[in-house]
C-alpha positions as CSV (number, residue, x, y, z in Angstrom):
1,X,2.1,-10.8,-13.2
2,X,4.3,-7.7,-14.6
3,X,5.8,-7.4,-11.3
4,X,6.5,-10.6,-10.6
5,X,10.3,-12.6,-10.7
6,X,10.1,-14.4,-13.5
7,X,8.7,-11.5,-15.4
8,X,11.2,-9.2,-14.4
9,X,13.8,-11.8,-15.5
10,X,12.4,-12.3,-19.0
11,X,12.5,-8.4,-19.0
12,X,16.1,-8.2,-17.9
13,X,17.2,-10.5,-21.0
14,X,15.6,-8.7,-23.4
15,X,16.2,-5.2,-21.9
16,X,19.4,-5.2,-19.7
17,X,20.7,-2.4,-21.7
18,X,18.1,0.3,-22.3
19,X,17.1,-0.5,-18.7
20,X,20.8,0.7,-17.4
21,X,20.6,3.5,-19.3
22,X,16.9,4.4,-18.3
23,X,17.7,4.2,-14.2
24,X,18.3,7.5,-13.3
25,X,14.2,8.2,-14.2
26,X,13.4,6.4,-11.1
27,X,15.3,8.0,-8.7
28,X,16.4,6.1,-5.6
29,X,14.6,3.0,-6.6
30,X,17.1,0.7,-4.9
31,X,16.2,1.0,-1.4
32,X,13.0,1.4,-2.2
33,X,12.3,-1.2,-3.8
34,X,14.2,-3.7,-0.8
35,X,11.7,-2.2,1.2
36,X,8.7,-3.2,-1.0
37,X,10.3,-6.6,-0.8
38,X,9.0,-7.2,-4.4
39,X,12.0,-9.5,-5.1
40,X,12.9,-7.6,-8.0
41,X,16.3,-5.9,-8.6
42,X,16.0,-1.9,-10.0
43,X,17.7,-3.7,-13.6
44,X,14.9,-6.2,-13.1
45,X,12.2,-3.5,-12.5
46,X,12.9,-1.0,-14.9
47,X,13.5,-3.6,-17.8
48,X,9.4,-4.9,-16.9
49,X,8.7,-0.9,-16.9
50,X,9.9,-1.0,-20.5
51,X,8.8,-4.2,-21.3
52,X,5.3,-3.7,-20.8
53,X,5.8,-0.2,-22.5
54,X,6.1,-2.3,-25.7
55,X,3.8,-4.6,-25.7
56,X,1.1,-2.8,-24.0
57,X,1.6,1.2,-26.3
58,X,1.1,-0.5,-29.6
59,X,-2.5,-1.5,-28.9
60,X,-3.3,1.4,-27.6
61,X,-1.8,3.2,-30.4
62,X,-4.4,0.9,-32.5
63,X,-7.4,1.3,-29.9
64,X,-6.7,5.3,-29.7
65,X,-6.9,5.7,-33.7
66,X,-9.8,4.2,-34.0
67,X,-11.3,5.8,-31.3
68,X,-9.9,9.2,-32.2
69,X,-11.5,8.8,-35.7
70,X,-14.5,8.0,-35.0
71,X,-14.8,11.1,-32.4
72,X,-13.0,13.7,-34.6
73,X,-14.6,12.5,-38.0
74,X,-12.9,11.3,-41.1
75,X,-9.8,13.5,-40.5
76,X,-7.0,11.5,-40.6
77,X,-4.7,14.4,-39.6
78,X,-6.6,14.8,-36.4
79,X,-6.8,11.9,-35.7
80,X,-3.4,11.0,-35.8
81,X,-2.6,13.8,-33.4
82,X,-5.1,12.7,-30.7
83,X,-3.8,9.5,-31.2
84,X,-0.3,10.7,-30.6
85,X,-1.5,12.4,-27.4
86,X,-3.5,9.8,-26.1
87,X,0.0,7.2,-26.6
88,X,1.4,9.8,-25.0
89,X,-0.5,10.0,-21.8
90,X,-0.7,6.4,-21.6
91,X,2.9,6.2,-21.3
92,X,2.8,8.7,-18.9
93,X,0.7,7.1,-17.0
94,X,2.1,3.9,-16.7
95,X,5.5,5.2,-15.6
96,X,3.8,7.3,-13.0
97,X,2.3,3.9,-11.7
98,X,5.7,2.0,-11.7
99,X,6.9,5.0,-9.6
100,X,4.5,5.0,-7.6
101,X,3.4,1.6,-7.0
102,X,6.8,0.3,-4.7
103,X,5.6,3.3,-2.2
104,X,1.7,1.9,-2.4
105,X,3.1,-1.4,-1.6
106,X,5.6,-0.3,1.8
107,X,2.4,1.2,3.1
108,X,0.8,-1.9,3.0
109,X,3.4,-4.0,4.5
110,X,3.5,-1.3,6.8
111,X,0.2,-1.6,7.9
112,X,0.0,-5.5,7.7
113,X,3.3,-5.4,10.1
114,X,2.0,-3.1,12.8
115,X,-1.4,-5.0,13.1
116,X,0.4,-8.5,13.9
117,X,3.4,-7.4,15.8
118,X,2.4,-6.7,19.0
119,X,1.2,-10.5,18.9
120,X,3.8,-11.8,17.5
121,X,5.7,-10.3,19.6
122,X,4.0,-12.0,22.8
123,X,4.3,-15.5,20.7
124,X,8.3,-15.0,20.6
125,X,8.2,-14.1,24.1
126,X,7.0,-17.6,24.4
127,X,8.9,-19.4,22.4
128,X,12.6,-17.4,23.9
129,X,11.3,-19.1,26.9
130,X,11.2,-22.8,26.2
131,X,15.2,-22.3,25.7
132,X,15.2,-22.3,22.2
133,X,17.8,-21.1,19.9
134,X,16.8,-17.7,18.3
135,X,17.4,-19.1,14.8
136,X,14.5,-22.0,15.7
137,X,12.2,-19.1,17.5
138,X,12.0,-17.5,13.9
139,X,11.7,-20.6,12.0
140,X,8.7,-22.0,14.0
141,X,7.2,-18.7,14.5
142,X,7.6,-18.1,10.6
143,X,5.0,-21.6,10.5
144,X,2.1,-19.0,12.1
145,X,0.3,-17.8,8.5
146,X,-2.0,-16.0,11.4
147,X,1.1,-13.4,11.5
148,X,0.9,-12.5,7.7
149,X,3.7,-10.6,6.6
150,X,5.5,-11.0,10.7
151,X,5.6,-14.5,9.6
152,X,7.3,-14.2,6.3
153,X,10.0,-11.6,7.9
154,X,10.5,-14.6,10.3
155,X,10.5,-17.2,7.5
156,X,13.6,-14.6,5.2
157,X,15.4,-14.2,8.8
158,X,15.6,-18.3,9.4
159,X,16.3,-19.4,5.7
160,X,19.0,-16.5,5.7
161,X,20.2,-18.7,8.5
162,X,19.5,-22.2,7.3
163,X,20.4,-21.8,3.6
164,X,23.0,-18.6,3.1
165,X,24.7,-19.3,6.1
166,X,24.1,-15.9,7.7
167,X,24.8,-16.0,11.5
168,X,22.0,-15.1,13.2
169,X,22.7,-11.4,14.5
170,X,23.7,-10.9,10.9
171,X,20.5,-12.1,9.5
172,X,17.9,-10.2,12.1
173,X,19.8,-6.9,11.4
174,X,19.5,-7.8,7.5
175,X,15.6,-7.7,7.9
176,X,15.5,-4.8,10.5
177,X,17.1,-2.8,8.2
178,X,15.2,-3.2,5.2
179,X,11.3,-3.3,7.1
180,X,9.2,-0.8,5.8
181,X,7.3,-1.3,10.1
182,X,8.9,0.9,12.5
183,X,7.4,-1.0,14.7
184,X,9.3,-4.3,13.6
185,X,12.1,-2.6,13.3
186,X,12.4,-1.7,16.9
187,X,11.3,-5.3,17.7
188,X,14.6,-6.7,15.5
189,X,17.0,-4.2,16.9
190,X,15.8,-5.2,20.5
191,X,16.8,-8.8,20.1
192,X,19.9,-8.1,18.1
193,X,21.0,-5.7,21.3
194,X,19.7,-8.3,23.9
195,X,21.2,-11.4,22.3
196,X,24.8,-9.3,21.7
197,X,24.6,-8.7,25.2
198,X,23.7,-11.7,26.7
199,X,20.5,-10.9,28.1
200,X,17.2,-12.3,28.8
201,X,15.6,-12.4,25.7
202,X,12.0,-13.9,27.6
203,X,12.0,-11.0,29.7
204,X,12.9,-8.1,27.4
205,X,10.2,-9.3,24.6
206,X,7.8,-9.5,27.7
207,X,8.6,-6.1,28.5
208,X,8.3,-5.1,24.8
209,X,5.1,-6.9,23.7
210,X,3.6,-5.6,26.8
211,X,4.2,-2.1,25.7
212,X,2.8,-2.8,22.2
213,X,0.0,-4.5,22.9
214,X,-0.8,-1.1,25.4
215,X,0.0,1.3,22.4
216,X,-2.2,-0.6,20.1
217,X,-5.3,-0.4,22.8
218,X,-4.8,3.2,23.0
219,X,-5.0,3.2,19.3
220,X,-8.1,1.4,19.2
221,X,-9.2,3.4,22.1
222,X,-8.6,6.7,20.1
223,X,-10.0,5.3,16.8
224,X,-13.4,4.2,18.5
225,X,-13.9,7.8,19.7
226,X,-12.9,9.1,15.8
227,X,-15.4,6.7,15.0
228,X,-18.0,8.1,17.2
229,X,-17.6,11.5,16.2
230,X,-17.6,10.3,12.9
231,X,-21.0,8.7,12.9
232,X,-22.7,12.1,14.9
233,X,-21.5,14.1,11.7
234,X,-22.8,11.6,9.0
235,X,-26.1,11.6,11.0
236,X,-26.4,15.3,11.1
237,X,-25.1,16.1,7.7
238,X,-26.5,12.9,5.8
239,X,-29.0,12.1,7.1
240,X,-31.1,14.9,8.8
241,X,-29.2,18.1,6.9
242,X,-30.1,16.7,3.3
243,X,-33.7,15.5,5.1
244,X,-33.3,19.5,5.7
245,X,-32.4,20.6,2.3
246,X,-34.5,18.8,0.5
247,X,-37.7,20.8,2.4
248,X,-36.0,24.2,1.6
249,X,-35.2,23.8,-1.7
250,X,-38.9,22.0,-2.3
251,X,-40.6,25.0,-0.7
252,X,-38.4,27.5,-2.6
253,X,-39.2,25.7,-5.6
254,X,-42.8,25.9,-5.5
255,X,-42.0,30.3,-4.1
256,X,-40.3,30.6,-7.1
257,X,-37.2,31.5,-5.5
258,X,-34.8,29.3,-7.8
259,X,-33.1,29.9,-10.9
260,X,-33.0,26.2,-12.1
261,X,-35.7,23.2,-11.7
262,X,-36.4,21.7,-8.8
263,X,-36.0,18.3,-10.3
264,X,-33.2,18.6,-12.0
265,X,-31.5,20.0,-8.3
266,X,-32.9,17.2,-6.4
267,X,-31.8,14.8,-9.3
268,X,-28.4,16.2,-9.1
269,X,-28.1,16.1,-5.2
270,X,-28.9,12.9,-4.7
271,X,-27.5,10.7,-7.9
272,X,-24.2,12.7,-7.7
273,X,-23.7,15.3,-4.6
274,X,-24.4,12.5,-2.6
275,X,-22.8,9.7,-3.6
276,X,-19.5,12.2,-4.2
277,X,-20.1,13.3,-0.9
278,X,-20.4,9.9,0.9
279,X,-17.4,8.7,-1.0
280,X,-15.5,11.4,0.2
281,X,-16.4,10.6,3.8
282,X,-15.4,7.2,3.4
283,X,-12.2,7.7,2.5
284,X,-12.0,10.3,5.4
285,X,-12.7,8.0,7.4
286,X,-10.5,5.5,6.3
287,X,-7.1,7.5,6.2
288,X,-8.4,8.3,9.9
289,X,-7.6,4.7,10.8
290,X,-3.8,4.1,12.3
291,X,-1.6,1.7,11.1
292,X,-1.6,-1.6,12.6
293,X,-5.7,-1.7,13.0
C-alpha cells in the first residue's frame, strides 16, 4: 500500500514541499526508480517516505516509552532517552528501507525478465511471421500472463502506441531503455535496429531466441552441477560430519576432556549451530542460482 499510486498522490498533496526540499537524501532516485517501474515519480516517492514517517514515528514513540519504562524502571529520564533512541533508529531504519527497496525490486524484475524472455522471444518470432504489424505483435503477445513481467513490458510498449500516440520505434526504445533485464534490453534494441532497417524481423528473433534459449540451457546445465556439488557437501558436513561430532564430543564428555556440559554443547549445536548453519547454506545456495531460472 505505502508504495502504491494513489498513496504516493495523497502524499504529494500533503507533502510536495518538504519532499522537494528532502530529494537530494536519495541520491539518484529518478532513474532508479523508472527502472523499478513502481509508477511513482521521486516527488511522489519521497513525499510517501515522509508520510509514513508521521504517521507511523508517533506510535512508536508511544510503544517505545512504554516499553523503555518498563525495562529501565520507573525512571522517567531514562526512559525518555531510550525512547528517543529507539525513534531514532526506527526512522533510520525506515529510510534505509525506502533506499533500498527500488534496488530489491529491479532485481526482481530482473530475474522475472530473464526467466520468460528467451520464450517470449520464440512467441514473437511467431507472431513477426504471420505478417503482423509490430505494434499488434506486442499487443497480442502482452495477452500471454504466462510471460509475467515480458508481458507487461509488451502491454506499456503497445498502449504507448495505442493511447499516447508513440510511433512504434519510439515506444520499443522507451521500454529498452528503462528495463532493469539486459537480456530484454538486447531483445528491444534488436527489433528497433531490424525494423529501422528494413529487415526480417521472423528471422532475426529466430536467430536471437535461438541463442537464448541455448544460454539459458547452459545455465541450467551449470546450475544442476552447483547443485550436485552442493548436495555432496550438505551430506558430508550435515549429515555425516555432525553424525561425527556428536560421537567425539559424547566420548570426550564422558573422558572428561571438556570444559562445559555435554548437554548443554549438544543442546547448543543442534537447536542453534545447526539451524544457523543450514540457513546459511540455503541462502548459499540460493544466490548460487542465475538470473532467469
Amino acid at each position: 500500500m505505502i508504495f502504491s499510486k494513489r498513496y504516493g498522490l495523497f502524499a504529494r498533496t500533503l507533502l510536495k514541499k518538504p519532499a522537494e526540499k528532502t530529494k537530494k537524501i536519495f541520491l539518484r532516485l529518478g532513474p532508479t526508480l523508472e527502472k523499478a517501474q513502481l509508477g511513482l515519480t521521486p516527488t511522489e516517492y519521497i513525499s510517501s517516505f515522509l508520510l509514513t514517517l508521521i504517521l507511523v514515528l508517533p506510535l512508536i514513540a508511544i510503544l517505545g516509552l512504554l516499553g523503555a519504562y518498563v525495562v529501565v524502571g520507573n525512571t522517567l529520564l531514562r526512559s525518555i532517552v531510550l525512547d528517543i533512541a529507539i525513534v531514532t533508529g526506527s526512522g533510520g531504519v525506515m529510510y534505509l528501507f525506502y533506499l533500498i527497496f527500488p534496488r530489491t525490486r529491479i532485481n526482481s524484475l530482473k530475474r522475472k525478465l530473464n526467466q520468460h524472455a528467451p520464450y517470449a522471444a520464440t512467441h514473437l518470432a511467431t507472431l513477426a511471421g504471420t505478417g503482423v504489424p509490430p505494434s499488434e505483435i506486442f499487443r497480442m503477445l502482452g495477452e500471454f500472463k504466462e510471460y509475467g513481467e515480458v508481458a507487461k513490458t509488451c502491454e506499456r510498449i503497445a498502449r504507448n502506441i495505442k493511447v499516447f500516440g508513440y510511433d512504434t520505434l519510439t515506444a520499443i526504445s522507451k521500454e529498452a531503455q528503462t528495463t532493469p533485464s539486459n537480456i530484454m534490453k538486447d531483445l528491444l534494441w534488436t527489433m528497433v535496429a531490424t525494423i529501422r532497417t528494413g529487415g526480417d524481423l521472423r528471422e532475426v528473433l529466430t536467430e536471437k531466441a535461438a541463442s537464448l534459449l541455448q544460454e539459458q540451457r547452459r545455465k541450467e546445465e551449470k546450475y544442476i552441477e552447483t547443485l550436485s556439488m552442493m548436495a555432496e557437501i550438505y551430506s558430508t558436513v550435515f549429515v555425516a560430519g555432525v553424525i561425527m561430532m556428536f560421537v567425539l564430543v559424547s566420548i570426550m564428555g564422558i573422558m572428561g576432556g571438556l570444559p562445559i556440559p555435554v548437554k548443554l554443547l549438544l543442546q547448543t549445536v543442534t537447536y542453534i549451530g545447526i539451524p544457523i548453519a543450514a540457513i546459511a547454506f540455503l541462502t548459499i545456495v540460493e544466490s548460487s542460482k542465475p538470473t532467469g531460472l
